[in-house]
N, C-alpha and C positions, 0 to 999 in steps of 0.2 A: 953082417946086416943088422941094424938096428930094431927090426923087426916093426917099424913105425906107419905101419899100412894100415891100420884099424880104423882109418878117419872118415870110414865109408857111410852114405847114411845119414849123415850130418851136414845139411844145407842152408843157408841163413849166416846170422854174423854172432853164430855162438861163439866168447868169448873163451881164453882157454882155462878160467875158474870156470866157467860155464858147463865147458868138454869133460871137466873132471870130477863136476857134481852129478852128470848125467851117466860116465861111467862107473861111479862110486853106486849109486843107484842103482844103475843095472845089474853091477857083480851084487847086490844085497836082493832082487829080486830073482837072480840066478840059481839062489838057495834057496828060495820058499819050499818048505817042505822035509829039508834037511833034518835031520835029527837031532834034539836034546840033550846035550850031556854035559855035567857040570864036568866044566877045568877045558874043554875040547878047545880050540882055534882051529877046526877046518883041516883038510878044505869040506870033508862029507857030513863033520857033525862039531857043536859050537853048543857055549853057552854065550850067556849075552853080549859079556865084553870078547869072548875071543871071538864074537860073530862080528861085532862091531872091529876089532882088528883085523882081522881078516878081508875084510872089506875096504879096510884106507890100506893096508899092505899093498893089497894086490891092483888098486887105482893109484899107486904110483906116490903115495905119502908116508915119508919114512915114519912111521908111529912107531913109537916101542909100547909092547904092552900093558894095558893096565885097568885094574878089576874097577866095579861099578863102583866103591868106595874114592879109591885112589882120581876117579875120573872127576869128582865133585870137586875135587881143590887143585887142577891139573892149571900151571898158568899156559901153558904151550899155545895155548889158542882164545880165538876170541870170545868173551862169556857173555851170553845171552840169559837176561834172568827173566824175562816176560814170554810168556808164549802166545801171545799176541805179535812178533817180533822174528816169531821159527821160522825161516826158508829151508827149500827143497835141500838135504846134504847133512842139514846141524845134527849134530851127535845129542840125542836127548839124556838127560839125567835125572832118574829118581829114586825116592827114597824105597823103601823096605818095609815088613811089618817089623825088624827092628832096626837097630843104631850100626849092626854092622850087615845088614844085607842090603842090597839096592839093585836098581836094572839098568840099561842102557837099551839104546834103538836108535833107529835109525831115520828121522824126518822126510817122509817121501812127498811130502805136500796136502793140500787138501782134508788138513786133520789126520792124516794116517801115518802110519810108523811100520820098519821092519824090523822085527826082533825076534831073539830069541828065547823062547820063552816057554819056562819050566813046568808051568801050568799044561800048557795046549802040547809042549814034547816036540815040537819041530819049531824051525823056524818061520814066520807068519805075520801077515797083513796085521796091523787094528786100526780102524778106524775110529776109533772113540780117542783119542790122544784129547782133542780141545774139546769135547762134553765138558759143558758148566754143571760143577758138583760132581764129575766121574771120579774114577781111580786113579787116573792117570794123572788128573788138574790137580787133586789131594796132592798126588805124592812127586811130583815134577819140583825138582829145584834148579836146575839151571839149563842151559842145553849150551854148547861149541859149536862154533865154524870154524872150519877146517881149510874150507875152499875159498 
Protein backbone atom coordinates (compact mmCIF):
# COMPACT_ATOMS: atom_id res chain seq x y z
CA UNK A 1 0.00 0.00 0.00
CA UNK A 2 1.08 3.27 -0.87
CA UNK A 3 -0.19 4.67 2.18
CA UNK A 4 -1.81 7.76 0.18
CA UNK A 5 -4.97 8.21 2.31
CA UNK A 6 -4.00 11.44 4.03
CA UNK A 7 -6.04 13.64 1.39
CA UNK A 8 -8.86 13.90 3.99
CA UNK A 9 -9.84 17.40 5.07
CA UNK A 10 -9.03 19.03 2.07
CA UNK A 11 -12.03 20.42 -0.07
CA UNK A 12 -11.75 23.06 -2.79
CA UNK A 13 -9.31 23.01 -5.90
CA UNK A 14 -6.14 23.11 -3.81
CA UNK A 15 -3.52 22.61 -6.26
CA UNK A 16 -1.02 19.97 -5.52
CA UNK A 17 2.05 22.79 -4.90
CA UNK A 18 -0.78 23.99 -2.84
CA UNK A 19 -1.44 20.25 -0.74
CA UNK A 20 2.20 20.39 -0.20
CA UNK A 21 2.79 23.90 1.21
CA UNK A 22 -0.15 23.19 3.62
CA UNK A 23 1.44 19.97 4.71
CA UNK A 24 4.97 21.41 4.95
CA UNK A 25 3.08 23.84 7.41
CA UNK A 26 1.33 21.65 9.40
CA UNK A 27 4.45 18.97 10.06
CA UNK A 28 6.38 22.73 11.21
CA UNK A 29 3.23 23.65 13.45
CA UNK A 30 3.20 19.93 14.68
CA UNK A 31 6.57 20.80 16.60
CA UNK A 32 5.80 24.11 18.31
CA UNK A 33 7.28 23.54 21.39
CA UNK A 34 9.85 21.03 20.67
CA UNK A 35 13.03 21.56 21.99
CA UNK A 36 16.38 23.49 21.12
CA UNK A 37 19.45 22.05 20.40
CA UNK A 38 22.08 22.99 18.40
CA UNK A 39 23.24 20.25 15.38
CA UNK A 40 19.55 18.20 16.38
CA UNK A 41 17.11 17.32 12.81
CA UNK A 42 14.27 15.96 14.85
CA UNK A 43 12.02 14.53 14.88
CA UNK A 44 11.71 15.70 19.21
CA UNK A 45 14.37 18.41 19.19
CA UNK A 46 16.06 20.69 16.01
CA UNK A 47 17.92 23.52 15.65
CA UNK A 48 16.97 25.94 12.89
CA UNK A 49 18.12 24.27 9.78
CA UNK A 50 17.66 20.82 10.94
CA UNK A 51 14.02 22.15 11.85
CA UNK A 52 13.62 23.45 8.55
CA UNK A 53 14.89 19.96 7.05
CA UNK A 54 12.97 18.05 8.84
CA UNK A 55 10.03 19.60 7.77
CA UNK A 56 10.61 19.55 3.64
CA UNK A 57 11.95 15.77 4.47
CA UNK A 58 9.08 14.53 5.83
CA UNK A 59 6.40 16.81 3.31
CA UNK A 60 7.82 14.66 0.57
CA UNK A 61 10.80 17.06 -0.72
CA UNK A 62 13.88 15.35 -1.29
CA UNK A 63 16.28 18.25 0.51
CA UNK A 64 19.55 17.10 1.62
CA UNK A 65 20.73 19.13 4.46
CA UNK A 66 22.17 22.25 5.01
CA UNK A 67 22.99 24.90 7.82
CA UNK A 68 21.76 28.54 7.76
CA UNK A 69 25.10 29.64 6.08
CA UNK A 70 25.13 27.08 3.25
CA UNK A 71 21.18 27.97 2.80
CA UNK A 72 22.10 31.79 1.46
CA UNK A 73 23.89 30.62 -1.71
CA UNK A 74 21.75 27.32 -2.24
CA UNK A 75 20.76 27.53 -6.30
CA UNK A 76 18.23 24.39 -5.87
CA UNK A 77 15.26 26.72 -5.57
CA UNK A 78 13.63 29.75 -6.28
CA UNK A 79 15.32 33.03 -4.55
CA UNK A 80 13.07 35.53 -3.31
CA UNK A 81 15.17 38.62 -2.19
CA UNK A 82 11.99 41.02 -1.20
CA UNK A 83 9.86 40.24 1.71
CA UNK A 84 7.19 42.01 0.33
CA UNK A 85 7.07 39.03 -2.19
CA UNK A 86 7.22 35.90 0.91
CA UNK A 87 4.20 33.37 0.57
CA UNK A 88 2.95 30.72 2.89
CA UNK A 89 5.87 27.64 2.58
CA UNK A 90 9.21 30.10 1.46
CA UNK A 91 12.07 28.96 3.53
CA UNK A 92 13.29 32.46 5.21
CA UNK A 93 17.06 33.33 5.42
CA UNK A 94 19.04 35.48 7.81
CA UNK A 95 21.80 36.89 8.77
CA UNK A 96 23.60 36.46 12.34
CA UNK A 97 25.24 38.82 14.90
CA UNK A 98 28.13 37.64 12.87
CA UNK A 99 29.53 36.54 9.20
CA UNK A 100 29.26 32.79 10.14
CA UNK A 101 26.08 32.48 12.18
CA UNK A 102 22.59 32.93 10.68
CA UNK A 103 18.91 31.44 11.13
CA UNK A 104 16.20 29.94 8.95
CA UNK A 105 12.33 29.56 9.48
CA UNK A 106 9.81 28.80 8.15
CA UNK A 107 7.03 31.54 6.33
CA UNK A 108 3.63 30.61 7.59
CA UNK A 109 1.82 33.68 6.28
CA UNK A 110 0.55 36.80 7.70
CA UNK A 111 3.95 38.25 8.87
CA UNK A 112 4.80 35.11 10.99
CA UNK A 113 7.33 32.45 10.81
CA UNK A 114 8.13 28.77 12.42
CA UNK A 115 11.52 28.43 13.85
CA UNK A 116 13.64 27.23 15.82
CA UNK A 117 15.10 29.28 17.92
CA UNK A 118 18.04 29.37 20.45
CA UNK A 119 16.91 32.26 22.17
CA UNK A 120 13.18 31.14 23.22
CA UNK A 121 14.71 27.04 23.40
CA UNK A 122 11.85 25.40 21.64
CA UNK A 123 10.62 25.62 18.46
CA UNK A 124 7.94 28.77 18.11
CA UNK A 125 5.49 31.17 16.35
CA UNK A 126 6.95 34.95 15.60
CA UNK A 127 5.16 37.27 14.35
CA UNK A 128 7.20 40.21 13.85
CA UNK A 129 9.12 38.69 10.65
CA UNK A 130 7.83 41.94 8.39
CA UNK A 131 7.91 44.74 11.45
CA UNK A 132 9.41 47.87 9.49
CA UNK A 133 12.95 48.46 11.51
CA UNK A 134 12.51 44.74 13.48
CA UNK A 135 15.08 42.18 13.74
CA UNK A 136 14.10 40.15 11.63
CA UNK A 137 13.69 42.97 8.31
CA UNK A 138 17.65 43.97 9.59
CA UNK A 139 18.83 40.75 9.21
CA UNK A 140 16.53 38.91 6.37
CA UNK A 141 18.56 38.30 3.17
CA UNK A 142 16.65 36.28 0.91
CA UNK A 143 13.92 33.59 1.54
CA UNK A 144 13.27 30.04 -1.11
CA UNK A 145 10.24 28.35 -2.68
CA UNK A 146 10.38 25.13 -2.47
CA UNK A 147 6.71 24.38 -3.58
Amino acid sequence: SSGSSGSSGSSGSSTVSGSGVTKFINLAESKMGSKYVRGAKGPSSFDCSGFVYWCLKNSGVSASYMTSIQWRTTSRYQRITSMGSLEKGDILVFSGQTSSSGHVGIYIGGGSMIDASSSAGVVRRTSTVLSSGGYWQKHFICAYRVF
